[in-house]
C-alpha positions, 0 to 999 in steps of 0.5 A: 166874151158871153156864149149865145144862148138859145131855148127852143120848145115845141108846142106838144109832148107828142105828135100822130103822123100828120100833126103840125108841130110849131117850134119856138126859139129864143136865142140871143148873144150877149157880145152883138151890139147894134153900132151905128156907122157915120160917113162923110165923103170928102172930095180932093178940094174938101168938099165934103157931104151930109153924114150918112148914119147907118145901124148895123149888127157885127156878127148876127146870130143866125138861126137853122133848124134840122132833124133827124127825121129831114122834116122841112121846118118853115120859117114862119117869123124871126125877130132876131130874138124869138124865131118860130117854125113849123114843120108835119109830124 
């Protein structure tokens, strides 16, 4: 099994009080695949209907985003691989 991997950087080396700070995080694991489950319902005389294809994700990562300062960090966007936040200094 791979370990999930995450790089995060801020957009400045230093911030005054008020500046805003913008987050970005790519992240990803290597173990989670997306898998795509086929249904077929069959009824007790063996009537059966169309599939059903649906595509999900086992195990997703999730990203949250703390400080030490309890700054609220906003999630501006997430593609499930780079996620970017915002939050003042």
């Amino acid at each position: 099994m791979a370990a999930p991997t995450v790089t995060a950087s801020l957009n400045a080396a230093s911030y005054s009080p008020g500046d805003p700070m913008t987050l970005t995080v790519t992240y990803g694991d290597a173990d989670t695949r997306p898998l795509t489950v086929t249904i077929v319902v069959t009824d007790a005389q063996g009537n059966s209907s169309a599939p059903v294809r649906v595509a999900a994700v086992i195990d997703p990562l999730t990203l949250t985003v703390t400080d030490d300062s309890g700054r609220d960090w906003t999630r501006l966007s997430d593609t499930g691989t780079v996620a970017v936040y915002r939050a003042v200094a």
